[in-house]
Structures are given as C-alpha cells and as structure tokens.
N, C-alpha and C positions, 0 to 999 in steps of 0.2 A: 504493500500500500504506500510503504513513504518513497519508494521506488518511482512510482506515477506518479506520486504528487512531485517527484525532482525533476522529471518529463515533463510534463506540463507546465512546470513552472520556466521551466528551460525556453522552451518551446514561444511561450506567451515574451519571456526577455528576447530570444531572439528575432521574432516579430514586431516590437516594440522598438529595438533597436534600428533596424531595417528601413522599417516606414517611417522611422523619425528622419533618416536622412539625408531624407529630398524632400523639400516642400512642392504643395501644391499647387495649383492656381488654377482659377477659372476662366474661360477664354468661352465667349458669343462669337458664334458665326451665324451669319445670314446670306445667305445664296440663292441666285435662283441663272437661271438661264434660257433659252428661248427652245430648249429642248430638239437642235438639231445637230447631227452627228457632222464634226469635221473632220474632211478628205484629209484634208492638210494643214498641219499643225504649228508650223515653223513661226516664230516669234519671235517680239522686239520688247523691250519692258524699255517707256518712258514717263516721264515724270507727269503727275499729274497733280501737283503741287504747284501754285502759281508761279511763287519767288525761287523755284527750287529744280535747276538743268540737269540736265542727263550727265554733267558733269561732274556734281557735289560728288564727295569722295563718301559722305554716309548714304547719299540717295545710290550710291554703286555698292557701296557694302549689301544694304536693306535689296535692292532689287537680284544682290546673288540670292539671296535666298530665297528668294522668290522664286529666281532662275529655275534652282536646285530642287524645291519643290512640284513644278512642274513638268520638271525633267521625268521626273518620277509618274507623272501623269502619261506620258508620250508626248510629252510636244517636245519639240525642239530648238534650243536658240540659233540664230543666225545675227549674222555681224550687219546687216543694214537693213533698213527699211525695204527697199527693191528686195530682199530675198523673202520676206515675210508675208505672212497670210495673216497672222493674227497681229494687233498689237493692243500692248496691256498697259492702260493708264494706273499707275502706282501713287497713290495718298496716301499721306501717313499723317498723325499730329497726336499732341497729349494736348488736353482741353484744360479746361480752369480745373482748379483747387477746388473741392466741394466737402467742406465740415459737413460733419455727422453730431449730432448731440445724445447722448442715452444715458441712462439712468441706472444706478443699479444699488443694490444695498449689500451693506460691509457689514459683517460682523463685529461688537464689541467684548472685548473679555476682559475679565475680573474675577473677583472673590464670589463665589455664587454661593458659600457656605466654610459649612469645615467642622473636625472634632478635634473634642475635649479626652485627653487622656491625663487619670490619674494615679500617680504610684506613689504607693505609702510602702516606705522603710522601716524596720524597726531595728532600733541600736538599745544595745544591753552599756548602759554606763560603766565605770569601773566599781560602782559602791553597789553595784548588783537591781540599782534601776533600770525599768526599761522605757525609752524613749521613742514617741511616733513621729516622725517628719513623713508629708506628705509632697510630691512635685504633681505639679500640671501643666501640662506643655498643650499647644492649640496649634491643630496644622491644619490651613488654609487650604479650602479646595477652589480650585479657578476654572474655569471655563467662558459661555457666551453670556453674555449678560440684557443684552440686548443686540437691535441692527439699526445701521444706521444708513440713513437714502445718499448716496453720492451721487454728482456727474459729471462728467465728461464729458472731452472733444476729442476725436480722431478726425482726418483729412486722407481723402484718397483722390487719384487723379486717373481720369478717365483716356484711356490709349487707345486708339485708331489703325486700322490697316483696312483700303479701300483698293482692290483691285476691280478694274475695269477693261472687259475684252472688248474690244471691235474687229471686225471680219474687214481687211483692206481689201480687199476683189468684190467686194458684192457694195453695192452704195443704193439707197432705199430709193424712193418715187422724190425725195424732198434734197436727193443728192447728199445725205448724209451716209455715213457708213454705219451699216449693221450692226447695232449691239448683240452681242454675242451672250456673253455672261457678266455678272455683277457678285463679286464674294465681298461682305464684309466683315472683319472680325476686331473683334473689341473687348477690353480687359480693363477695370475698374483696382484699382489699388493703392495700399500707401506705398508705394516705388512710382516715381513720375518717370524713370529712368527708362525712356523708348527703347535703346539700346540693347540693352541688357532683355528686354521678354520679347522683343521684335520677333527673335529665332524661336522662342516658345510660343508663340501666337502664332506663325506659321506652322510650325510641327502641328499643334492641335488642330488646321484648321486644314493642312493638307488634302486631305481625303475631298473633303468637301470643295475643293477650290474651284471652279467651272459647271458644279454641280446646281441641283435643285433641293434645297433643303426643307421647301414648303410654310419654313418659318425658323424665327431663328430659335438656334440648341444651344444650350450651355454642356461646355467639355469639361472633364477635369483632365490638368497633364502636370508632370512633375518636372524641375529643374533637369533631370539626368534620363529624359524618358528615352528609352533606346528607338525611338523610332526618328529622335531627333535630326530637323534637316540641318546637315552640312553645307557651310560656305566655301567652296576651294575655289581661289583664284590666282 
C-alpha cells in the first residue's frame, strides 16, 4: 500500500513539474475564405501596415514566419510579384493598455482562542513540610479571524496578426483583385511585447490560416509547443 501511495505520488510530482514549465497562452483566430481550391499557390507577403515597407527589418522577421507557416500549407514563396499568384497583405499592431479592476477578499489571522495548562508541584521542605506551587502557562491558538474585501489593477494589451490573401490573375467586375482568404489572430495579455508571441500566435493559428473557421476559436498553445513554426533565413 505505501508502495502506490510513493507511485502516485511520484507520478502527480512529475506531472506537476512538466506542465509547470511552459506557460500557456491563449490565441483567437478568425478565418474565413471564399471556399475555392487554388491551382497555384506561389506567393508574395507584403506589408499591409500603412507606415510600414517591405523593407522594415521586423516586418521581414514577422512575414518569415509567416512565410514558414505557409510553406507548411503548400504554397510557395517566390522572389517577385510577376512570379506570384497569391499575394498576402501582413498587419500587425498591439493596441492601447486596457486596466482590468477586480475585487477579491484576503484573509485575516490572529489569536482565535487558546489553552490554559496547569501544573502543581509539590516540594517536601527540609523541616519535613510539604509545599504546593502551582505554574500556568497559556498557549495561543491562531488562525482566520476574519476577510477582508481588496482591489486591484492589472493591464493587459491587446496583439494583432491580420493576414490578407488576394488572387493577382483573376480581378473582379469593379477591376479589383479577388479576395481570397482573411485569417485573423489575436492574443490579449500582460506582455505588450509583439515580438516575442508573434511566433506563438502563428504556430497556434497555422492550421487554420486560409481556412474557414465559421467563427472565431480560442486555442490554447505553450511557449515550447513542438509544432512551433520556425524562422530560417
């Protein structure tokens, strides 16, 4: 019996250990698309940021993975616009600061009671008296005493990824080009730091990127998820 109980105890610590370390995060995607199958896949990723060229050295970081993402999908990058069939406008931004306020109650501790111990001695004198001394000692018990209402602020900041396909060969009745598909994916947190969950908002959002999602999903994905997309450039 104490056998199982050092297995499962084993077992619950190394679980514990495990899932402690990688955090998680939650990552919205919204996708939809015009539900028609492309012959030819070959693609451009350009900015679709106003202030922001195909040149920025992070809009070329953020659009490898992009890249790399899709790669994984079948499509194919090519090095110019003339070689392309699809091209994909890339948005990106972290929005305003947004306080949170909530409330919660704390516990207070103290003295909630406690006992009385007494011990009586007896001493035999040297003239053959006997003498009574008694001691009383008082030991304090502590615990919740009551709760108390606090509140707080926490700030999280809202992160964006907006890709947008259009089909260059086919141009509608109004001479615009073909929207293709629309994926957008969005991650709410206290890290304003685009950088850093850029690659983990496209990992979780891989699958679904050109897709139809019907509405948007919330994912959960981890800092070290092995399906993580790589940037190699």
């Amino acid at each position: 019996m104490k056998i199982q109980k050092c297995i499962i105890l084993f077992i619950l610590m190394f679980l514990l250990f495990f899932t402690g370390c990688s955090r998680r995060y939650i990552v919205n995607v919204d996708s939809i698309n015009d539900r028609q199958a492309l012959s030819s896949k070959n693609f451009v990723i350009v900015s679709g940021n106003k202030n922001i060229d195909a040149g920025d050295l992070q809009f070329r970081e953020y659009a490898c993975y992009v890249a790399a993402a899709l790669e994984k999908k079948g499509y194919t990058p090519v090095d110019s616009i003339d070689k392309a069939d699809v091209e994909v406008y890339l948005s990106y931004g972290v929005g305003e600061a947004q306080q949170h306020v909530y409330s919660y109650s704390s516990p207070v501790w103290g003295q909630t009671g406690g006992d009385t111990t007494t011990i009586a001695n007896i001493i035999k004198e040297e003239d053959g008296s006997t003498k009574y001394i008694s001691t009383t000692s008082y030991t304090p018990d502590y615990g919740i005493t009551g709760y108390q209402e606090r509140t707080d602020v926490y700030t999280t900041y809202p992160k964006y990824i907006i890709l947008d396909a259009y089909h260059l060969k086919i141009k509608q009745d109004n001479k615009k080009l073909k929207q293709l598909w629309k994926t957008s994916i969005s991650n709410t947190g206290g890290n304003k730091e685009l950088r850093k969950f850029f690659p983990i908002m496209i990992t979780a959002a891989q699958q679904y990127i050109g897709e139809n999602t019907g509405e948007e999903i919330s994912l959960s994905i981890g800092e070290d998820d092995s399906q993580a997309v790589k940037c190699a450039r």
